[in-house]
C-alpha positions, 0 to 999 in steps of 0.5 A: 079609765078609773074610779073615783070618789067626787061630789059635786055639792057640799051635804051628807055623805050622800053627795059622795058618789062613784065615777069613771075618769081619765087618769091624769098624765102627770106633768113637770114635777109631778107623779102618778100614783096607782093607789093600793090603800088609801086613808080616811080622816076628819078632814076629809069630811070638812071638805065635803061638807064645805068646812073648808071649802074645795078649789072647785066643784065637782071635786075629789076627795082625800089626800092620803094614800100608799101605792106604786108610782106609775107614771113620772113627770118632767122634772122628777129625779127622786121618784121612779116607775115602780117605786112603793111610795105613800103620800097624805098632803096635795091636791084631793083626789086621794079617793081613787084607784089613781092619783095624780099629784106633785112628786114633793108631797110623795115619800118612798115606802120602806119594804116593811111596811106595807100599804094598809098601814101607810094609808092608815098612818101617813097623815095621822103619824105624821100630825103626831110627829109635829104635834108631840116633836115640834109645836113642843117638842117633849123631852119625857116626864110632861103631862099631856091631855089629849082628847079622842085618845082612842081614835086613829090620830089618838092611838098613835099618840098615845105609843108615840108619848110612851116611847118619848117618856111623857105621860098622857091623859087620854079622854074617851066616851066608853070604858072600851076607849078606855081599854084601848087608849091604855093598851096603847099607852095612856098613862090614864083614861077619862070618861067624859060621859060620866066624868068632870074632865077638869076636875079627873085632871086635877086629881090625877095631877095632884093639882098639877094640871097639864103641860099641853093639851091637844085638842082635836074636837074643837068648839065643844072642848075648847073652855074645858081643855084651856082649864086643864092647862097649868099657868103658862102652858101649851093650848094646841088647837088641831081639829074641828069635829065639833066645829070650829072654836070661834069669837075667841078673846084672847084676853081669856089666855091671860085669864087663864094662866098667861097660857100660849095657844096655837092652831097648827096643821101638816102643810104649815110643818111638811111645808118642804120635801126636805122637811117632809122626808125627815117627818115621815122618816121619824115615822117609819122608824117608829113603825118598823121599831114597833114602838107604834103599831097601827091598828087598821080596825076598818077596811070598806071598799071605795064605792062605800066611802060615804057610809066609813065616812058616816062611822067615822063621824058618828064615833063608832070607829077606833083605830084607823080606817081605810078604804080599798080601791 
């Protein structure tokens, strides 16, 4: 048998709890991972909360994790008993001591990077990776805004913006944030507690504006992050924290500045194992450069995933958080 994290209701971190189950045998395609860190995200919460909505009740949760391969099905040539592999996109089930899931969405982990740091950047590097090298992909010298800078996709942007030349704005809720999104490389911090974002945005472009926005907070951000775009510029829409941009007229882009706007997410880019391996490959060479250090700033057990879950929601986290089975 094996722990796992599932809930059998939508709600609170409350409906989270800890169960014994059998390991699946994996089948044609797929493998068998025996977890050794495993990720937490926003998305995760989406899902328990019914956001988006499970294939079925009760469900795991979770799709990012690093570990060994311990069992491979019929089918697989690319992966092996032993392997140290890391995955962040297939079916939930990442909250467990033992993942089953298929062999495409699982990369192999190079020897230097261990697990705490994969669990802790394959999902968030990777949406980075599409974010700043393919929704647009920036050549250095762009003005970028990107809100949560201190956060765990946040800290990773920022170096990886440094490393490519591009200068970003990053927007935080305390002068610590501040501290900590510069540190990684934000060309600039804004305070939205005490300060106009639009307007800091103005001032520090010299009336410029931004050449993108990222914008991974949703309904409450939405106007103000379309304001600090220059005309004809990239409105990137990745995430939900607090809840999802509705009743959008598009007409609003035209109001704007003739703007573009996307919605993007992992699987719509690593829709591929080819294309997946080439991303994560991107990755793991920031992360062996040290051109992207991944800051693990919270580590909890498995059985306390509801309560990281809780801390991540209430922003009392920076940095990437990980739970240990």
């Amino acid at each position: 048998m094996a722990k796992r994290i599932q809930f059998a209701r939508t709600g609170g971190s409350e409906v989270l709890e800890l169960v014994d189950v059998a390991p699946a045998e994996p089948g044609p395609g797929e493998v068998r991972v025996a977890n050794r860190a495993v990720g937490l995200n926003f998305i995760d919460i989406y899902f328990r909360t019914g956001l988006y909505p499970a294939p079925g009740l009760p469900s795991g949760l979770g799709t990012e994790a690093a570990g060994v391969v311990d069992a491979v099905g019929e089918g697989v040539s690319h992966l092996k008993r032993g392997d140290r592999v890391a995955y962040a996109q297939g079916p939930l089930g990442a909250y467990g001591e033992s993942h089953t899931l298929p062999a495409a969405k699982v990369v192999k982990l190079p020897d230097a990077i261990d697990f705490e740091t994969a669990a802790a950047s394959m999902l968030k590097g990777l949406t980075v990776q599409y974010l700043l090298r393919q929704t647009r992909e920036l050549q250095g010298g762009e003005t970028v805004l990107w809100h949560a800078a201190a956060g765990g996709v946040g800290s990773i942007a920022c170096q990886w913006a440094r490393a490519l030349g591009v200068k970003l704005i990053g927007t935080v809720s305390s002068s610590e944030k501040a501290a900590l999104a510069e540190k990684n490389g934000a060309w600039a911090t804004i305070d939205y507690t005490r300060e106009d974002v639009v307007e800091r945005v103005r001032e520090l472009t010299g009336g410029e504006m931004c050449d993108v926005v990222y914008d991974s907070v949703g309904k409450d951000t939405w106007e103000t992050s379309l304001d600090c775009l220059k005309p004809r510029s990239l409105m990137v829409s990745f995430g939900n924290a607090s809840g999802p941009v509705e009743g959008v007229n598009l007409a609003i882009l035209n109001q704007k500045g003739s703007l573009f706007a996307t919605r993007p997410s992992l699987n719509g880019y690593a829709d591929t194992r080819e294309r997946l391996e080439w991303m994560a490959g991107e990755l793991f060479e920031m992360l062996e450069s040290g051109q992207v250090q991944v800051d693990v700033s919270h580590r909890y057990p498995l059985a306390e995933a509801g309560r990281a879950q809780d801390a991540l929601q209430n922003r009392q986290t920076t940095g990437s958080t990980i739970l240990l089975p």
